[in-house]
C-alpha positions as CSV (number, residue, x, y, z in Angstrom):
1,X,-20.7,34.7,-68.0
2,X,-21.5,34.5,-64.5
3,X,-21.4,38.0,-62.2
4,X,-21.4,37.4,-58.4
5,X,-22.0,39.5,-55.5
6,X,-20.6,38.9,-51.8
7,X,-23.7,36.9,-50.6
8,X,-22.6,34.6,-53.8
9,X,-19.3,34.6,-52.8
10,X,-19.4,33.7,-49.6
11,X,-21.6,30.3,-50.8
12,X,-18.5,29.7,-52.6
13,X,-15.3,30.4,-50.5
14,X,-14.9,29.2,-46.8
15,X,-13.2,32.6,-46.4
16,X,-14.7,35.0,-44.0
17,X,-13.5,38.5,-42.4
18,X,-10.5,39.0,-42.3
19,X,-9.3,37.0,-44.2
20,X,-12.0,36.8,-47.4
21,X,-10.3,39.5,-50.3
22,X,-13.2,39.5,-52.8
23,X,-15.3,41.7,-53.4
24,X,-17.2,41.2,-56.4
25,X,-17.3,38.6,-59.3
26,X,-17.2,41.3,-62.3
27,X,-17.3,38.1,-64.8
28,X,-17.0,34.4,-64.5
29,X,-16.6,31.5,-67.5
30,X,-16.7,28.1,-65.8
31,X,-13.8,26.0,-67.0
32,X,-12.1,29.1,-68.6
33,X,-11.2,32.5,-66.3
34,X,-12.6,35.0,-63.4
35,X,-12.2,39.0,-62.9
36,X,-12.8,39.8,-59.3
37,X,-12.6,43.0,-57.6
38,X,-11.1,43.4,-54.2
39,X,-11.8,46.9,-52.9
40,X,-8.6,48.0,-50.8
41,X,-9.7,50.4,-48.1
42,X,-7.4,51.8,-45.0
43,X,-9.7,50.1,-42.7
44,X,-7.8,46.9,-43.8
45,X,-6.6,44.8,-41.0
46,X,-2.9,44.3,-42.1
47,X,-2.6,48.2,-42.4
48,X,-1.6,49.7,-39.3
49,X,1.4,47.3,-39.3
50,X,2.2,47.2,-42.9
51,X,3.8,50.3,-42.9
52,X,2.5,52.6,-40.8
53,X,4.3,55.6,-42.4
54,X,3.1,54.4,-45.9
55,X,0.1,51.6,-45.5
56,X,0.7,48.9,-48.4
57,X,-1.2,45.9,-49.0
58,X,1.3,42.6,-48.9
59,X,2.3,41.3,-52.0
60,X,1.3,38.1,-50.8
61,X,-2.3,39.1,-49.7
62,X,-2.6,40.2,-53.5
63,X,-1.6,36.6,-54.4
64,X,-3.8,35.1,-51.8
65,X,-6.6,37.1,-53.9
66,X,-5.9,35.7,-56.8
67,X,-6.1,32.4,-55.3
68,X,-9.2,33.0,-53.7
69,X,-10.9,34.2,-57.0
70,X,-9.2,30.9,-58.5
71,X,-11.2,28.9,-56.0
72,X,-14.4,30.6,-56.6
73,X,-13.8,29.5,-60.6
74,X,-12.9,26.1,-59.8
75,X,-16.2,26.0,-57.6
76,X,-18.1,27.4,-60.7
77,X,-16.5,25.1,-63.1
78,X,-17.4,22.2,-60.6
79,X,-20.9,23.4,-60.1
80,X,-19.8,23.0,-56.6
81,X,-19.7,24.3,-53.0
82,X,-17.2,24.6,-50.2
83,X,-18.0,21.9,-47.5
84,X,-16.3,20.7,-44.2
85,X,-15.2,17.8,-45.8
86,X,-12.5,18.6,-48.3
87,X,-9.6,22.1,-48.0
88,X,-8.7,23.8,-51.0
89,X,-4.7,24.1,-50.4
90,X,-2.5,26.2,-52.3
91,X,0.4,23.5,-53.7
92,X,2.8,25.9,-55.4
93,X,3.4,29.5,-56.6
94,X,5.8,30.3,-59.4
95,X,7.0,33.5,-61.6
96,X,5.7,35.7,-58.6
97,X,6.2,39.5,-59.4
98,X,4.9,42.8,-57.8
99,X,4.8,45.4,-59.8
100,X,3.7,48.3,-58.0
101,X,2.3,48.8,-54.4
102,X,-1.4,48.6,-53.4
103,X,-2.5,51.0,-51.1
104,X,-5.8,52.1,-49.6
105,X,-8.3,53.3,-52.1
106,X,-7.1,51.0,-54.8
107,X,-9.4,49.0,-56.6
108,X,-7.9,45.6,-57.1
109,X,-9.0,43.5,-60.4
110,X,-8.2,40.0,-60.1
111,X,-7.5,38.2,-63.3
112,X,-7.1,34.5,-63.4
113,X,-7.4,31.6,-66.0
114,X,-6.7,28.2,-65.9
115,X,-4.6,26.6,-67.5
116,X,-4.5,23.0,-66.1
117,X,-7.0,20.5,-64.3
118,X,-6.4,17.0,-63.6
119,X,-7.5,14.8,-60.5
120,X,-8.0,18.0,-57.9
121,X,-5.1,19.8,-59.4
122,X,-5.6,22.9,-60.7
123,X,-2.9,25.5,-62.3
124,X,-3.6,29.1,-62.9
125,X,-2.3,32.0,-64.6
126,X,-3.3,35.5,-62.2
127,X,-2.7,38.7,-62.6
128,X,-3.6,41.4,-60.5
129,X,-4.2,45.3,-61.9
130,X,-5.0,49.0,-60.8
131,X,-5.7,51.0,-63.1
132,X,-4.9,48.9,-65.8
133,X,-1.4,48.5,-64.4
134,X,0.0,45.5,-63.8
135,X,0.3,45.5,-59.6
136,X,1.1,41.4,-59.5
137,X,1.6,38.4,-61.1
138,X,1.9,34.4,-60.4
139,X,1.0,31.2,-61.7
140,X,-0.4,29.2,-59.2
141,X,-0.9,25.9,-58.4
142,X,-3.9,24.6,-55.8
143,X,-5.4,21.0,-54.6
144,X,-8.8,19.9,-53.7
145,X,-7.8,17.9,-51.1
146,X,-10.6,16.0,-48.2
147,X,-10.2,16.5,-44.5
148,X,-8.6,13.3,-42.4
């Protein structure tokens, strides 16, 4: 079991501010599953417009961080880095629920496992939790794909 920290994460997502929405590896089995932490603060970008009566994270940020910790496993189970020649591209999201609202000082735990991989196609199962509660969840489905 692997543990990460952001200068680790960063060698393994193309990602950067504002977009990157992980803030820690907590635990990491190449080839199996990842629990990441995204730390949700007010000083999010997507706050002051999303509301600005009650600031909630998007649903589909919370998805896009369960996709980005999905990339850093598949990076881990490829004992590989991101590179300027190939994208990783989400291909497909499916049974997508929110469950509760994430708003600033949530601690996001990003659960995902996979449950396919064949030729640079990848399907997860994520689930995203506060608390313990469930705040999201989707199965996803992502490509390795190189740059034309």
């Amino acid at each position: 079991m692997t543990q990460m920290d952001i200068n680790q994460i960063l060698q393994h997502l193309p990602h950067r501010f504002p977009f990157l929405l992980i803030d820690r590896v907590i635990e990491c089995v190449p080839g199996e599953r990842i629990l990441a932490l995204k730390n949700v603060t007010i000083n999010e970008p997507f706050f002051p417009g999303h509301f600005p009566h009650f600031p909630v994270m998007p649903g589909v940020l919370t998805i896009e961080a369960m996709a980005q910790a999905a990339a850093v496993l598949s990076f881990k189970t490829l004992d590989a880095k991101p590179n300027n020649e190939s994208v990783y591209y989400f291909a497909g999201i499916d049974n997508a629920r929110f469950k509760r609202p994430v708003v600033p000082g949530d601690q996001l735990m990003l659960e995902v496992s996979i449950t396919f991989n064949k030729r640079g196609l990848w399907k997860y199962a994520g689930v995203a939790r506060v608390d313990g509660e469930v705040a999201a969840e989707a199965d996803m489905i992502c490509a390795l794909r190189e740059i034309k």
